[in-house]
C-alpha positions in Angstrom: -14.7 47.6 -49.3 -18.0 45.5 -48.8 -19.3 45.5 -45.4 -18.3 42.3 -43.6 -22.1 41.7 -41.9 -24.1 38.9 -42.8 -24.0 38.1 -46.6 -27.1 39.8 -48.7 -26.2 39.5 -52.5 -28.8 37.9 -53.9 -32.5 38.9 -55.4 -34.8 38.9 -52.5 -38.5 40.2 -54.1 -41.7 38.4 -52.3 -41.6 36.7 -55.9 -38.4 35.4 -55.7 -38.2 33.7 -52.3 -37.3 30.5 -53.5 -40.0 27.5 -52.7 -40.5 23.8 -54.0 -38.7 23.6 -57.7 -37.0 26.8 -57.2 -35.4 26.0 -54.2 -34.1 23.3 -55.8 -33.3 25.1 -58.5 -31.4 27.4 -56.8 -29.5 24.8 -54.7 -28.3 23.4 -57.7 -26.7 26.3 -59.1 -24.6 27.1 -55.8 -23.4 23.2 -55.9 -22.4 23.4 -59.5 -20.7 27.7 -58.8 -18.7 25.6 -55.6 -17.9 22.6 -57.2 -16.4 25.0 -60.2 -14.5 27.1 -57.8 -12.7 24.6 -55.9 -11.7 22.4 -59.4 -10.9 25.6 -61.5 -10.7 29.2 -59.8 -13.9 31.7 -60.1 -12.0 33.5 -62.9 -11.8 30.2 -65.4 -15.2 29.2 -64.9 -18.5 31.0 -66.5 -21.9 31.4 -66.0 -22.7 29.2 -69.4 -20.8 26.3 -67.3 -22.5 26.9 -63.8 -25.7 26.3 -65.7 -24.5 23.4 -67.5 -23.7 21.8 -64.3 -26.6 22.7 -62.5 -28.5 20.8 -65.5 -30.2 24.2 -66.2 -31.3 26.8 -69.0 -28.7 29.5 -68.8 -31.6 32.3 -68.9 -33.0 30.5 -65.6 -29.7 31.8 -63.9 -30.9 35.0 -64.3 -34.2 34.4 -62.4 -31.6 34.1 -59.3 -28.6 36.2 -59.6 -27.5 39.0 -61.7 -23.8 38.2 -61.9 -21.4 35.7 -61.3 -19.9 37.8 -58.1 -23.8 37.0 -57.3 -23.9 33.2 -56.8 -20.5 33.4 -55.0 -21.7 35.8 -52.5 -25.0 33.8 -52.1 -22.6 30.2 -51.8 -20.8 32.2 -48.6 -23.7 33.3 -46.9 -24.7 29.4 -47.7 -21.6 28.2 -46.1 -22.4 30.4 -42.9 -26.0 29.0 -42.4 -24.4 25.8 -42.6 -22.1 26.3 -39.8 -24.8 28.2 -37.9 -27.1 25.4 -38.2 -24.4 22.7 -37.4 -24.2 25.3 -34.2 -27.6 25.6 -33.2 -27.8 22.1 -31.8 -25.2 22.4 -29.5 -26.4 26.2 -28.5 -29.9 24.8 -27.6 -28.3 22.6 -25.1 -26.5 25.6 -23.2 -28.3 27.3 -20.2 -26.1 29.7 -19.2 -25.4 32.5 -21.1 -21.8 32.9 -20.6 -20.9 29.3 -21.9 -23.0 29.9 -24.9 -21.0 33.1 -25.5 -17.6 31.3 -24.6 -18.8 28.0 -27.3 -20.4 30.4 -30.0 -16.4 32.5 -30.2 -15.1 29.7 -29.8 -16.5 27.6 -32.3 -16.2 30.4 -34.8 -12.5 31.2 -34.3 -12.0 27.0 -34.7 -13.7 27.5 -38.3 -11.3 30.3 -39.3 -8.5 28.4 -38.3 -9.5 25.4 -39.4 -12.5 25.3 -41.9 -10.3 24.8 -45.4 -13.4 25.4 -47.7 -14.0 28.4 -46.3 -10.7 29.6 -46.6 -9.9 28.1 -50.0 -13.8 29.3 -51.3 -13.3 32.9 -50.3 -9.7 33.4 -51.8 -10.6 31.9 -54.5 -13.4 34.5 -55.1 -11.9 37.4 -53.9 -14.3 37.7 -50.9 -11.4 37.2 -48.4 -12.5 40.5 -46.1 -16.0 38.4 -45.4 -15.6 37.3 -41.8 -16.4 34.2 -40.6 -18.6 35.3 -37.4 -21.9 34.8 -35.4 -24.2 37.2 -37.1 -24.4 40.7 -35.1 -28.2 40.0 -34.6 -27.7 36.9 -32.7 -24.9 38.2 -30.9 -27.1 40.8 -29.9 -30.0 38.4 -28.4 -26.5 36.6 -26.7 -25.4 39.4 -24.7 -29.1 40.9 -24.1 -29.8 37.3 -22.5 -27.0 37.1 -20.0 -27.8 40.8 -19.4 -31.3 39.5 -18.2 -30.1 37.0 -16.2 -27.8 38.9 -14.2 -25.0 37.3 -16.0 -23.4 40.1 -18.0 -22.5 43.7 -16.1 -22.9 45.3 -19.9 -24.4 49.5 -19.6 -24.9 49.5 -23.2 -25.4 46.0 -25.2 -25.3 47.5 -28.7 -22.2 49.6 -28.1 -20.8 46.4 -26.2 -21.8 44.1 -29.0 -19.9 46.6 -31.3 -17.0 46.4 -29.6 -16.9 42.7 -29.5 -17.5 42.6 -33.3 -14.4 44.4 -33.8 -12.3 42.1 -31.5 -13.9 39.0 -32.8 -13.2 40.3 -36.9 -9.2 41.4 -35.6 -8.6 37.9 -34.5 -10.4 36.3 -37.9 -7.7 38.7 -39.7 -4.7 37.6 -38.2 -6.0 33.8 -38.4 -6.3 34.4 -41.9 -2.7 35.8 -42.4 -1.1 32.6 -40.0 -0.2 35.0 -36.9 -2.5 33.6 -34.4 -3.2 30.1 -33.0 -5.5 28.3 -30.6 -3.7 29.7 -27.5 -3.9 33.3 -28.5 -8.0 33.1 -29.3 -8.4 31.3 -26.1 -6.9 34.4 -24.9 -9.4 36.8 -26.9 -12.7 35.0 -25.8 -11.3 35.5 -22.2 -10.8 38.7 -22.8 -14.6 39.1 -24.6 -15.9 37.7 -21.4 -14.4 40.1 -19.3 -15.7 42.7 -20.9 -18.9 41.0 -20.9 -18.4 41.7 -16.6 -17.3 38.2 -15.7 -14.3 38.2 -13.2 -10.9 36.4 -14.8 -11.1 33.3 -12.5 -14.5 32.4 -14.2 -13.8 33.8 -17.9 -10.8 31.3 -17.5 -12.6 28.3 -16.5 -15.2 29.2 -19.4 -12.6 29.2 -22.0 -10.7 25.9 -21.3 -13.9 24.5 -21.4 -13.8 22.1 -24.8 -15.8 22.7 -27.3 -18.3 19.7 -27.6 -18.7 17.7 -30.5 -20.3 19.4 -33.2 -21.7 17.2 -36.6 -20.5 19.0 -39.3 -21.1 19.2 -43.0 -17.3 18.8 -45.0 -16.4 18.6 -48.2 -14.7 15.4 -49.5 -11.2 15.7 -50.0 -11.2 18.9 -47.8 -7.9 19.6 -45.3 -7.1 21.3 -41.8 -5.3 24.9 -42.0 -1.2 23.7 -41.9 0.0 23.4 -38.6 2.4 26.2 -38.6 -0.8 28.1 -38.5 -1.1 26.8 -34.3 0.6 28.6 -31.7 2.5 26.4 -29.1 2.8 29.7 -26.7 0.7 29.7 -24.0 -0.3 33.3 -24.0 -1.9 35.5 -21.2 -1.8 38.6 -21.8 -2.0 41.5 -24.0 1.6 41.8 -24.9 2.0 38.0 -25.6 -0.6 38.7 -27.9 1.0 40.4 -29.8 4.6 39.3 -29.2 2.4 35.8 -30.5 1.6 37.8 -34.0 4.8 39.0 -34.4 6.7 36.0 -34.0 4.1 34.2 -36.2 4.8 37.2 -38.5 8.6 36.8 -38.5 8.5 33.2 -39.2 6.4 33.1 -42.0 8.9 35.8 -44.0 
């Protein structure tokens, strides 16, 4: 299996960063490799018709990406920096390190739940194990920030970080499969920020915090995840985690 980390598929050579007509270029062909997936599937559409789309040569395709797998990979990673960018605004605004962590989970786990074209674009192109997540640099720079400010009681940030990486990429899983709802992630960023060294009182408060507008990029005729996705169970601990998946599970047989 690929490694789930930030997305790195494409040719990156000094002479290949793409600049002026190449960057346009290049955006043109993940449009057109999109726009193909969500009308007909990755597996009916071809590199010939990418480049037809794009309004380009099919040998320029090459100059960008070696396969077809290629441009998909590149048009996640493109659909990351999106939501990262729509992000950043909102992140700059945040002083204190423990809301920025609380907004940047939950933000994230709102786009798994939520975010139809990066559901539908990843099944579509078999890259369904990619998880849709702050990348583990950043995260990094997060918890090394509170740490600095006294915020965070973390002994070792990367091993911490690593351990939040695997929390945050078990929720995304059981999003994907329909198991967990709002109610349950509010009860994994809680849990994060505990671990992070915050008392429960103020990881609480943090969580029910709502997440504040956020001007995002969405594709026309795109749709929110079906409701039976939502949990209505308030849930609070551990077990009603779980007891949350399992019932989600049982339903959905």
């Amino acid at each position: 299996m690929k490694h789930m980390d930030v997305l790195t598929s494409e040719k990156a050579t000094p002479e290949k960063i793409p600049s002026g007509k190449r960057q346009a270029t290049r955006k043109a062909l993940l449009d057109a490799a999109r726009d193909l997936v969500f009308a007909k599937g990755h597996d009916r559409i071809s590199i010939q018709e990418i480049t037809n789309r794009a309004r380009v040569a099919t040998g320029t395709y090459y100059n960008y990406f070696d396969s077809k797998q290629d441009v998909f990979m590149a048009v996640a990673k493109d659909l990351q920096d999106q939501l990262a960018t729509d992000l950043e605004t909102t992140r700059e605004s945040i002083k204190d390190p423990a809301m920025m962590v609380a907004v940047t989970l939950k933000y994230y786990f709102y786009q798994c739940l939520d975010n139809q074209d990066w559901r539908e674009f990843t099944r579509y192109t078999g890259l369904s194990h990619l998880s849709l997540e702050q990348p583990v640099e950043a995260r990094i720079e997060d918890i090394q920030r509170g740490v600095k400010g006294g915020r965070f009681k973390v002994d070792d940030v990367h091993f911490t970080e690593s351990l939040i990486r695997g929390m945050v990429r078990h929720v995304n899983s059981a999003i994907d499969k329909g198991h967990v709802g709002r109610n349950a992630i509010d009860y994994a960023i809680r849990s994060i920020l505990q671990m992070l060294g915050l008392p429960e009182i103020v990881s609480r408060a943090l969580t029910q915090t709502s997440l504040p507008p956020i001007a995002a990029q969405k594709r026309a005729g795109s749709t929110v995840i079906p409701a039976n996705v939502v949990s209505t169970t308030v849930v609070t601990s551990l077990s009603e985690y779980q007891s949350d998946s399992q019932r989600a599970d049982l339903s959905g047989r």
